[in-house]
N, C-alpha and C positions, 0 to 999 in steps of 0.2 A: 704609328701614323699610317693611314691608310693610303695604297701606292695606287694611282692612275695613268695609266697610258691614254694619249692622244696619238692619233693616225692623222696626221696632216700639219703642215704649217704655212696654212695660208690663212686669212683674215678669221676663218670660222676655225680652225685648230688652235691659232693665238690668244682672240677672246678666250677662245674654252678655257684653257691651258690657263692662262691670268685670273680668271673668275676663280678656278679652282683653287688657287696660288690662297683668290684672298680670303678665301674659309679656311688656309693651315693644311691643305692635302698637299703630296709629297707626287710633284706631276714630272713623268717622262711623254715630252714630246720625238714620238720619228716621222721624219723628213727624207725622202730620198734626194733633193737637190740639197747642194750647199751651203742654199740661205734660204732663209725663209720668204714666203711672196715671190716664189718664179715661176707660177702659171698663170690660173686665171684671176690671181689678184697682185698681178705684174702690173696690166696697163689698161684697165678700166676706162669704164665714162668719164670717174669721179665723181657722179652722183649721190649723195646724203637725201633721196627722194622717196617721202613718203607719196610726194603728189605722184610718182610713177607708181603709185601700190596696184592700180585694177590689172587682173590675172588677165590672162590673153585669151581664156578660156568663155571664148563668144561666136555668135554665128558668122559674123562679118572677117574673123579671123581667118574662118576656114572656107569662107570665098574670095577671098584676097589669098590666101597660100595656093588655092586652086589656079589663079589668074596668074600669079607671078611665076609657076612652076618650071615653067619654061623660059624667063627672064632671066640672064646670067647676072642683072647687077640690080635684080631687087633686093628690097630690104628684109623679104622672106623667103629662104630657099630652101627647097627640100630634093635632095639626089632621089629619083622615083626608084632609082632599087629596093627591091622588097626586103626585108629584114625582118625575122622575129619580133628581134627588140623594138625598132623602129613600126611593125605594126601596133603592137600590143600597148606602144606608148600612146600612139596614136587615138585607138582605140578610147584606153582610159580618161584621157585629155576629152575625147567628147563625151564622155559618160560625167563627167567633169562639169558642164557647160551649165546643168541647170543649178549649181552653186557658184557660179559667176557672182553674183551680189555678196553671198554670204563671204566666200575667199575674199573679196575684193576689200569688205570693210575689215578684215580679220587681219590681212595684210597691211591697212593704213594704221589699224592699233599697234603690230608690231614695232611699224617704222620709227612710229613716235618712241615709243618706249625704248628702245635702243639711242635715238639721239642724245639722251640724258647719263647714258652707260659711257658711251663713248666718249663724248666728250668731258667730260669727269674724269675718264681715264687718264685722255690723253693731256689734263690741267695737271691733275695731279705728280703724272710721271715726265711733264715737263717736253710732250712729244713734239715736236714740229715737225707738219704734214700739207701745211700751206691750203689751211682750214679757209674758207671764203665763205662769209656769212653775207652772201648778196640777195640769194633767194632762186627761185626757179622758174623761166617762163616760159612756157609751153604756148606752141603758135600752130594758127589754122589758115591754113590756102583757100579751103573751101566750108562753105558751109555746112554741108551733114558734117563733115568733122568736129568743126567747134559746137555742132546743136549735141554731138554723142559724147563731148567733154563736158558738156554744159551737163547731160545725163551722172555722167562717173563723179560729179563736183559734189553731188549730191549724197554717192555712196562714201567718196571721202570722208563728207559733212558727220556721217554714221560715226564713222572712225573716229573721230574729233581732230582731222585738218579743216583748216580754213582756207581758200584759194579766192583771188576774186580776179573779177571777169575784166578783160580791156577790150578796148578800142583802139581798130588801126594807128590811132592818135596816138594812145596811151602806150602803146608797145614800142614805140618812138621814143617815150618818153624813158622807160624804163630802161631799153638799152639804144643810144643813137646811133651803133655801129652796125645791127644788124639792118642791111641793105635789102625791098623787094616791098612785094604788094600784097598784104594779109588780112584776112576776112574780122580774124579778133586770136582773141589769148585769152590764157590763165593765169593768172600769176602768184607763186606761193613764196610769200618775204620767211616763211620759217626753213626750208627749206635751207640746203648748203652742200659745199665741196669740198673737195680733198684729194689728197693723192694716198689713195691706196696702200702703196707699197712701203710708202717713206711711213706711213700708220704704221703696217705691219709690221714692220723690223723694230720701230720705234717702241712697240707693245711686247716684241719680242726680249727686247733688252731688258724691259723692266720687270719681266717674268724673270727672265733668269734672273736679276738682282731678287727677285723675290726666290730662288731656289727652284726654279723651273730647269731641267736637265733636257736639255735640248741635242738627241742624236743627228743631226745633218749628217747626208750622203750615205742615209740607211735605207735598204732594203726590203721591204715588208715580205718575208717567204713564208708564213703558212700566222693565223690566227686562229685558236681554238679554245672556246667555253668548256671549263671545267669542274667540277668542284665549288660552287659558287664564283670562281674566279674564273681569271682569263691569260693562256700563257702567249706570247708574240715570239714569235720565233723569227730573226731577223740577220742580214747580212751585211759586213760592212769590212772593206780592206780586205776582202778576202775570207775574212772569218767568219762563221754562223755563229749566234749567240739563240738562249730562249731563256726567256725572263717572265716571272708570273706576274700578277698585277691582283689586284683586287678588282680594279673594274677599268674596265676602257670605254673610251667614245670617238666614234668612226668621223673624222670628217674630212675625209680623202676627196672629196671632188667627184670626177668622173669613175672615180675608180672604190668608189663607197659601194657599186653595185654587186663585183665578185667579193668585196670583201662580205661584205652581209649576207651572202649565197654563204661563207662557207662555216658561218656563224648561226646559218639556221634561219637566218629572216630574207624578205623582198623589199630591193628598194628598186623601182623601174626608176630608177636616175638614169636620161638620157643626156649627149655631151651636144649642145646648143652651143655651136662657133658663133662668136664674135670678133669685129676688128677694132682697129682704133689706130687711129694716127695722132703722133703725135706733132704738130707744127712747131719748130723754134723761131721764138722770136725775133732774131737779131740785130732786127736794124729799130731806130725809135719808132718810125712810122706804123711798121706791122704791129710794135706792142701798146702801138696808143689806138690802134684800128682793130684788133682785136675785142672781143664781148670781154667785159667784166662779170657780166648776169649768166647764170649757167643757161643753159636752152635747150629746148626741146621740141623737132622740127617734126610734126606729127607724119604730115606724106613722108617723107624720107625715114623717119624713126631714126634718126641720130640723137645722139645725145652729146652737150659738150659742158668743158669744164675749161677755167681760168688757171693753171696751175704754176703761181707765183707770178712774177712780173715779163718772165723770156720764156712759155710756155701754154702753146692750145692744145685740150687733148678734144679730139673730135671721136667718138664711138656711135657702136650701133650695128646693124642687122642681125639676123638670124639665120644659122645654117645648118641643116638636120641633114648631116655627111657622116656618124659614124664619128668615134675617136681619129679626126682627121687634125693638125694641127697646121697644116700647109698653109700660110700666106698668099691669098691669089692675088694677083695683079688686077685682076676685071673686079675687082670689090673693094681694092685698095683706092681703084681710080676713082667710084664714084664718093669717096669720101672729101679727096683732094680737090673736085669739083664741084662740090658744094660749098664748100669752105672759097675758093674763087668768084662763086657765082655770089654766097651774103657775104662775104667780106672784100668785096673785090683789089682793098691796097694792103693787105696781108701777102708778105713773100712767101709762098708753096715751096721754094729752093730745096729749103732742108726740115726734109718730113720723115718721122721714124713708125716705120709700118708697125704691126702686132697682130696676133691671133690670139685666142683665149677658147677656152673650152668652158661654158656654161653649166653646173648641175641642174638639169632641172627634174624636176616631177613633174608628172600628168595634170596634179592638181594645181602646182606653180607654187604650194607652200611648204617652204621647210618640212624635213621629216627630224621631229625633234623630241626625242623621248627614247625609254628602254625597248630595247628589242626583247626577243624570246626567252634568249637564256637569262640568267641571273648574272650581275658584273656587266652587261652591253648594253652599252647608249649610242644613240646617233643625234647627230648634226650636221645634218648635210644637207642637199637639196636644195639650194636659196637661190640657183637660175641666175636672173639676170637683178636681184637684187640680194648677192654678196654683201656686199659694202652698207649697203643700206639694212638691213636686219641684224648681222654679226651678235654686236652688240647684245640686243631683246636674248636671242637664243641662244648666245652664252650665257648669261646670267641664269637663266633658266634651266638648259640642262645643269650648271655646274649645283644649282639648287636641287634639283633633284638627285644626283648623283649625290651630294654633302646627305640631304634627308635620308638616302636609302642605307647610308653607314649607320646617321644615327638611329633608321629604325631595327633594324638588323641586331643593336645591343640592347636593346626591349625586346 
């Protein structure tokens, strides 16, 4: 039986690790935390959003980053210290811009394609994640906004999502808790929610029932392509192990970057902070005032999710700080404040802060396929939609990786 290593166990090492589980490969996952899902697919939007697929990769991005750069509590921020990496990302990201359409519909076929993975999965192994099949509605303040959704509805359309348009009326209708005065909406009933983490351990466990060897509180000290294979040299209690593999696949997160410098390939994976709060329900008032429809506040760029009957997770912004993982208070507040201003009889009391480190690429689409040497695959790079692709691009790499065994005995 051919042996595979996995580098990560968060959503996109889990899928991997499971997909592989279900072609009969003989998979070690390593983890440096203790469980699985304790970074950036801890505490999420909870978005299952194909309708959030278009790439950020546009001209009005990078004059809105220029505007807010000096705003400590916009929704886009970038620390002006000059950086290598942070140019060179930069850099690519606009060289990037005139495949904005093509990424955009590229990414809505993913999304779909993944919602069919996942949820299969998680029927099958019996997972509860506090799945919410309400739909997603995206809302506009101003006019060029909803006229430039009205534009991206269309590249969707490409993709094969459907979204349809509302009226101030209609957005009323769909959720009656959200409080304020809006221009119009999207709304996508396919669309849906979840919690992240409670996914990921839930997929975690039925990997191991299926014979997945799960190293938590490991190490990763040196990887190296050899021989057609691949050996992991790792540390844990103290002791260094190295164990060969047949093939491995990187999906480390932010940290997919040095790993593939030392494997021979470039991933410009840059680490995209996001927050997210999470609000507790506790009293009956806040959870009957609270959204049941997840939402999508376009000026503010938050995102939220319903997560179970005593739980709001409110997410969103963007922060290009470098592997920073600090929690600030000046970005925590304007989360808390939003959520006061459209929900106004929801208790703020007891709210549980979060940071998360984003992988993204230049291009904003996964990097998902073999690297240089023989035995190296990646998966990594999914930004700010994680949760939302997982799925598509595990099935995919673990297909590729199964093909390349069995092309290899031809």
């Amino acid at each position: 039986m051919k042996k595979v290593a996995v580098i990560g166990a968060g959503i996109t090492g889990v899928t991997s690790a499971y997909a592989l589980a279900l072609r009969g490969l003989d998979v070690t996952v390593f983890e440096r935390h203790r469980y699985a899902a304790m970074e950036t697919s801890f505490a999420n939007g909870g978005q299952l959003s194909a309708s959030n697929a278009e790439v950020w990769n546009h001209g009005s991005t990078i004059l809105k980053g220029l505007k807010w750069m000096l705003t400590h509590d916009a929704p886009l921020l970038v620390n002006p210290r000059p950086t290598w990496h942070k140019l060179s990302w930069f850099a690519e990201f606009i060289a990037q811009i005139p495949h904005y359409e093509k990424n955009t519909v590229e990414t809505t076929r993913l999304a779909i394609a993944a919602r069919k993975h996942l949820c299969e999965w998680a029927e099958n192994e019996r997972i509860d994640f506090d799945l919410k099949r309400e739909g997603i509605l995206h809302f506009y303040r101003q006019k060029a906004g909803f006229e430039h959704a009205s534009r991206v509805s269309q590249l969707l359309a490409k993709g094969g999502l459907a979204r349809r348009e509302l009226s101030p009326s209609e957005i009323s209708e769909v959720e009656p808790t959200l409080k304020g005065n809006y221009y119009g909406g999207f709304f996508t009933e396919s669309d849906s929610t979840g919690d992240i983490h409670k996914y990921t351990n839930g997929l975690a466990a039925a990997a191991q029932r299926r014979g997945v060897n799960f190293q938590f509180e490991t190490e990763i000290l040196d990887v190296q392509a050899r021989n057609g294979g691949v050996s992991v040299e790792t540390r844990r209690d103290g002791s260094t192990d190295k164990t060969a593999f047949d093939a491995i696949i990187i999906c480390a997160g932010v940290n997919s970057r040095s790993i593939s410098a030392s494997l021979g390939d470039r991933l410009n994976v840059y680490p995209v902070k996001g927050y997210s709060i999470t609000v507790h329900l506790n009293d009956p008032l806040s959870q009957r005032s609270a959204p049941t429809v997840s939402l999508l506040d376009d000026e503010t760029k938050l995102v939220t999710s319903r997560l179970g009957p005593d739980r709001f997770r409110v997410a969103g912004t963007a922060e290009f700080n470098g592997v920073n993982r600090n929690i600030r208070a000046d970005r925590i507040q304007p989360l808390i404040s939003w959520v006061e201003k459209c929900f106004p009889e929801v208790n703020t009391r007891n709210v549980t802060p979060w940071a998360g480190l984003r992988p993204m690429m230049p291009s904003m689409l996964p990097r998902v396929g073999p690297g240089r040497a023989p035995g190296v695959f990646y998966n990594t790079g999914h930004g700010h939609l994680g949760w939302t692709l997982s799925a598509a691009t595990a099935e995919a790499i673990a297909q590729v990786v199964d093909d390349s065994f069995r092309n290899a005995l031809h």
